[in-house]
C-alpha positions as CSV (number, residue, x, y, z in Angstrom):
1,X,3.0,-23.3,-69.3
2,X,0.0,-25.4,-68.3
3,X,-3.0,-24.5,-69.6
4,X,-6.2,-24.8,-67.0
5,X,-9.9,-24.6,-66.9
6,X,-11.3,-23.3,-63.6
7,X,-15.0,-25.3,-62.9
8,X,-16.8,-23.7,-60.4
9,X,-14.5,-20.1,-61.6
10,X,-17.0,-18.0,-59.4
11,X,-17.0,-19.9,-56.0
12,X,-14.9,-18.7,-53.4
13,X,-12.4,-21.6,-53.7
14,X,-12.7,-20.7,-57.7
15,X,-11.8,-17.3,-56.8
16,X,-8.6,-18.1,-54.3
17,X,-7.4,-20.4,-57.0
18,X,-7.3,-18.1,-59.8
19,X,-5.5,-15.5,-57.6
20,X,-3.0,-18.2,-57.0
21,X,-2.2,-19.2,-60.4
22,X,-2.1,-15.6,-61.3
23,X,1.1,-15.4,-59.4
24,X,2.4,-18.9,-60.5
25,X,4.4,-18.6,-64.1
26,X,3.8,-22.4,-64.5
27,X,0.2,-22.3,-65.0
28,X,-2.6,-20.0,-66.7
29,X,-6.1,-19.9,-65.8
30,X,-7.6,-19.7,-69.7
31,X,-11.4,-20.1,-69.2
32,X,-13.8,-21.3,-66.4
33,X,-17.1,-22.3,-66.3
34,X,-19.8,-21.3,-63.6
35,X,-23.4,-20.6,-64.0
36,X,-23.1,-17.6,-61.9
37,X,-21.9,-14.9,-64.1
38,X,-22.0,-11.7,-62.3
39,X,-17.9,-11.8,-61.8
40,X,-15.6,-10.2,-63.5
41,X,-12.3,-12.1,-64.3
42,X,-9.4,-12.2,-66.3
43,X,-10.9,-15.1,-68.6
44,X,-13.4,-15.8,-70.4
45,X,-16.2,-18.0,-67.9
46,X,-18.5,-19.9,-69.4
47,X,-21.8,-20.5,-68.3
48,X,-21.7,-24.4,-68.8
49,X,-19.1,-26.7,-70.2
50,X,-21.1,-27.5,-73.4
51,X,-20.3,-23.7,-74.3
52,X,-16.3,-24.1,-73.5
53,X,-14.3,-24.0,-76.7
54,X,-10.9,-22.9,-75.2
55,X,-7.9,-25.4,-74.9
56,X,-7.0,-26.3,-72.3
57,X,-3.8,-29.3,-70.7
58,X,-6.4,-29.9,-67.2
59,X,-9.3,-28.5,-65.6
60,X,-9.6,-27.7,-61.8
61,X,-12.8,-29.2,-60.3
62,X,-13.8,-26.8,-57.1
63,X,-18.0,-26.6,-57.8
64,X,-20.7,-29.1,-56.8
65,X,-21.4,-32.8,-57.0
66,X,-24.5,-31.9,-58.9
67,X,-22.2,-30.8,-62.0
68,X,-19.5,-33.2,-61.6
69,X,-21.4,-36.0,-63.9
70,X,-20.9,-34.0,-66.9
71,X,-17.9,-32.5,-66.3
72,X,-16.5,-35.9,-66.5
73,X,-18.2,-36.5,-69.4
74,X,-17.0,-33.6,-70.7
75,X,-13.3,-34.3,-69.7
76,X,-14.2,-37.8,-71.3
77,X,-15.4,-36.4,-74.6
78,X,-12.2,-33.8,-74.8
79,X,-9.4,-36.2,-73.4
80,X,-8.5,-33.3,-70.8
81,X,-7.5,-34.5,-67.0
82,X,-9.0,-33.1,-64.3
83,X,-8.4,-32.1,-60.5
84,X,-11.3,-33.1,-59.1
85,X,-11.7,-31.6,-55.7
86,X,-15.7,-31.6,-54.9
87,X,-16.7,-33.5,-52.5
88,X,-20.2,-35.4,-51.5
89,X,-20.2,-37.6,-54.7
90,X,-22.8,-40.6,-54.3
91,X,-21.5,-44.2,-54.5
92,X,-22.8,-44.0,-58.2
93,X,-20.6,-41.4,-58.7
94,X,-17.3,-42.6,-57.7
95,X,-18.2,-45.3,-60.2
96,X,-18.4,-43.3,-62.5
97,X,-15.1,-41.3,-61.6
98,X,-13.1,-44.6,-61.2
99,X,-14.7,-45.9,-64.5
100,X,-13.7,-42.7,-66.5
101,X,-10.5,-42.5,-65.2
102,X,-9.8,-46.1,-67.3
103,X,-9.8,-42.8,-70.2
104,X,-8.7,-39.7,-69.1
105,X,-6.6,-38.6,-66.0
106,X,-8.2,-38.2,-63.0
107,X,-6.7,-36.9,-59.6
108,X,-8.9,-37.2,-56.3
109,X,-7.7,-37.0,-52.8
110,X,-9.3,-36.8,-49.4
111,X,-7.7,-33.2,-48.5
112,X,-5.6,-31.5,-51.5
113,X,-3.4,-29.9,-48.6
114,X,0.3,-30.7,-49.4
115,X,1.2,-30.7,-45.9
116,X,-1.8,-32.9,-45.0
117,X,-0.4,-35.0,-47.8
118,X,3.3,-35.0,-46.9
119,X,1.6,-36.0,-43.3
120,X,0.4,-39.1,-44.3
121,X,3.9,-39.9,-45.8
122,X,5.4,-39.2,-42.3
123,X,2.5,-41.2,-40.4
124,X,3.8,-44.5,-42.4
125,X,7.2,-44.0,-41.3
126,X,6.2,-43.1,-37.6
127,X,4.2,-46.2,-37.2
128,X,6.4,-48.2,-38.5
129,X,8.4,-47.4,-35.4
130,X,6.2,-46.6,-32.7
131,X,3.3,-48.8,-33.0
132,X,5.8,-52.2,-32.9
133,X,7.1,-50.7,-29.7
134,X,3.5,-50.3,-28.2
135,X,2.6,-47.1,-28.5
136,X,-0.9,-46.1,-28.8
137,X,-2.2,-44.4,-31.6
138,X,-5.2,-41.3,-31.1
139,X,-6.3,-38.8,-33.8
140,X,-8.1,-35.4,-33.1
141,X,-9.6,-33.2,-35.4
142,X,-11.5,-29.5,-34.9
143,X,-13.6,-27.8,-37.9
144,X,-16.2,-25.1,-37.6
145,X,-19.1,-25.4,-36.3
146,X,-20.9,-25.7,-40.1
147,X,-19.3,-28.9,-40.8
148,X,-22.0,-31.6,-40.7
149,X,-19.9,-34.9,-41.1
150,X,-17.9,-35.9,-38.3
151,X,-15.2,-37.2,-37.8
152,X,-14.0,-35.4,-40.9
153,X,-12.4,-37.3,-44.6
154,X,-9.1,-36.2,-43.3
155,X,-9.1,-37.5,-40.1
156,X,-10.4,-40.7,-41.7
157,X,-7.3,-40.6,-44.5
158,X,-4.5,-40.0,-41.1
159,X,-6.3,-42.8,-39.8
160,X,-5.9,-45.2,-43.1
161,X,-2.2,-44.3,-43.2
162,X,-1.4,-45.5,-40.3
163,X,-3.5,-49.0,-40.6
164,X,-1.9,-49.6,-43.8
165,X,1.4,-49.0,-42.3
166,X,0.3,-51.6,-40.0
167,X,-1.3,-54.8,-42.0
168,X,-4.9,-52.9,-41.6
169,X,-4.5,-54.0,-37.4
170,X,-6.3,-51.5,-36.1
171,X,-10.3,-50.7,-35.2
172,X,-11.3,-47.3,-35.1
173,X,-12.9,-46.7,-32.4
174,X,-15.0,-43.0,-33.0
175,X,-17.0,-42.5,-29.3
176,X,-15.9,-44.0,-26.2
177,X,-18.6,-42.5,-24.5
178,X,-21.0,-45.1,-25.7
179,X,-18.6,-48.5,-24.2
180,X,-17.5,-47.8,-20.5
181,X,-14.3,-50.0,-20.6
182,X,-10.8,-49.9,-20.7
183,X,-9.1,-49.2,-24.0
184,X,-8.0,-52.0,-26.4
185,X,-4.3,-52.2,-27.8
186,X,-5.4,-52.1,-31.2
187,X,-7.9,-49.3,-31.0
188,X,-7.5,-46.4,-32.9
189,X,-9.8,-43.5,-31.4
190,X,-11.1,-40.5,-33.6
191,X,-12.3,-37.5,-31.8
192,X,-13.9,-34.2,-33.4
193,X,-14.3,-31.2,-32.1
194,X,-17.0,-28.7,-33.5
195,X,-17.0,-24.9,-32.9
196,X,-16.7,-21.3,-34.0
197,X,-14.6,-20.7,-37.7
198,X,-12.2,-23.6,-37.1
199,X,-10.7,-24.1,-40.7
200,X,-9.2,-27.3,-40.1
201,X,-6.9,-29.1,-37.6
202,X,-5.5,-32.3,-37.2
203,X,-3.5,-34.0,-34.7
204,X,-2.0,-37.3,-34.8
205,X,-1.0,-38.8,-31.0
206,X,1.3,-41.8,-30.8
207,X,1.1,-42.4,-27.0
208,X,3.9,-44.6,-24.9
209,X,5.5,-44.8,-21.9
210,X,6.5,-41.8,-20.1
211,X,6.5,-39.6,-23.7
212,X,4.3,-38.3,-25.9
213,X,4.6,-37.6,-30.1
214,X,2.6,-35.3,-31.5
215,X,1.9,-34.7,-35.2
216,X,-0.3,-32.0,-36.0
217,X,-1.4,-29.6,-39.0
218,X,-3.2,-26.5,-39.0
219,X,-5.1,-24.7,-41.9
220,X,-5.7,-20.8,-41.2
221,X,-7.4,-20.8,-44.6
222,X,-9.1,-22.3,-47.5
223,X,-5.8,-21.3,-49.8
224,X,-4.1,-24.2,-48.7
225,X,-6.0,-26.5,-50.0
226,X,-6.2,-24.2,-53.2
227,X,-2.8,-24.2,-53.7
228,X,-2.5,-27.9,-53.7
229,X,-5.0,-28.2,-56.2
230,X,-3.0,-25.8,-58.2
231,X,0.3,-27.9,-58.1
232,X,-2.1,-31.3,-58.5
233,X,-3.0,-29.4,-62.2
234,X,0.8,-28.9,-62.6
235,X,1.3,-32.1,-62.2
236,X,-1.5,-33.9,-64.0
237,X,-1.4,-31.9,-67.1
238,X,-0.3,-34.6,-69.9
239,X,-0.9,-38.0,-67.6
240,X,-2.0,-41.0,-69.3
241,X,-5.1,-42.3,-68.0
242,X,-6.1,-43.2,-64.6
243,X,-6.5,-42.7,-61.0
244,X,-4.1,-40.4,-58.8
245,X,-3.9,-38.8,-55.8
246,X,-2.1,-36.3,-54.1
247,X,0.2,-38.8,-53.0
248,X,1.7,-39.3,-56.6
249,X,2.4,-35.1,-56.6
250,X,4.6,-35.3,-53.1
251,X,6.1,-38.1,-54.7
252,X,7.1,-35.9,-58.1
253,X,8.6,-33.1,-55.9
């Protein structure tokens, strides 16, 4: 069984994890760390790392980007992987994650959804077919009206997939609004959509004549993305060193 520390235990996204693995014999939550201690769980939670004694094969990253420089050099210091899943890091710190993944696992992705993820996997096949034949590619995404970047990492990552399926061909093109002119061959529009509690959906448009395919994905909630950072622990617990995504876990199933 895989032995995990929770960073960020206490969150909400903390919270839906641990009630996940609870119910997963693969994987234990032993300890988690959280400055917030007025929650009762199952494990011990630690009020920083520097206080965390307990064992552990990986720890799950859900907290904030202010803590995420010493909880790699934490990780670092105790050669334990982690599931990094906060988002917002500066430039100087994705340095420092791709530099300390040269020592100790490290698994980052855009969206830790496995269906976004098996997505992408279907998006280089699709375009492999459809954009040859002339089809035009369009991506739309919808989040709540909270969200402040726009258009969102995911819809960004869709995006990639399909330019690296096709020799990086394509321009994104994020507000036609702002040209007034016919649309290019090898654009390849992003549009968001902001309003209400929108969770999260994506759809991927590959236009041609006289039909239509439509890829989309839908997150009702948070535990989605919870659950793929519980089976990116599964996975990561006992990796050599260096970078990984959630591609490598659809590849492992």
């Amino acid at each position: 069984m895989v032995k995990a520390i929770m960073h960020g235990a206490n969150g909400k996204m903390g919270q839906v994890i641990t009630g996940i693995a609870r119910e997963d014999d693969d994987i234990e939550i032993v300890a988690g760390v959280d400055p917030f201690q007025g929650r009762e769980n199952e494990y011990p939670v630690f009020a920083s790392l520097s206080e965390c004694n307990v064992d552990a094969d990986v720890i799950i990253d859900f907290a904030a980007a202010v803590a995420v420089d010493a909880l790699l050099d934490y990780a670092v210091e105790k050669q334990i992987p982690v599931v990094l899943c906060t988002t917002g890091l500066s430039a100087e710190q994705l340095d420092k994650v791709r530099e300390c993944s040269t020592k100790v696992a490290i698994l980052k992705s855009a969206n830790m959804s496995l269906g976004i993820n098996t997505i992408m996997k279907l998006l280089k096949d699709a375009s492999n077919v459809f954009v040859p034949a002339g089809y035009d590619v369009e991506i739309v995404e919808k989040h709540h009206n909270q969200k402040v970047d726009a258009p969102s990492g995911t819809a960004i990552a869709l995006a990639d997939s399909v330019n690296e399926a096709c020799g990086n061909s394509f321009e994104y093109v994020y507000d036609r609004s702002q040209v007034r002119k016919k649309r290019e061959k090898k654009e390849l529009g992003i549009s968001a959509v902001r309003g209400g509690n929108i969770v999260g959906e994506h759809e991927v448009f590959f236009c041609g004549l006289d039909e239509v395919i439509e890829i989309k994905h839908t997150a009702y909630s948070k535990s989605v993305f919870a659950k793929g950072a519980v089976e990116a622990a599964k996975y990561l617990a006992g990796k050599p060193a260096g970078m990984y995504d959630m591609a490598d876990v659809i590849a492992a199933k």
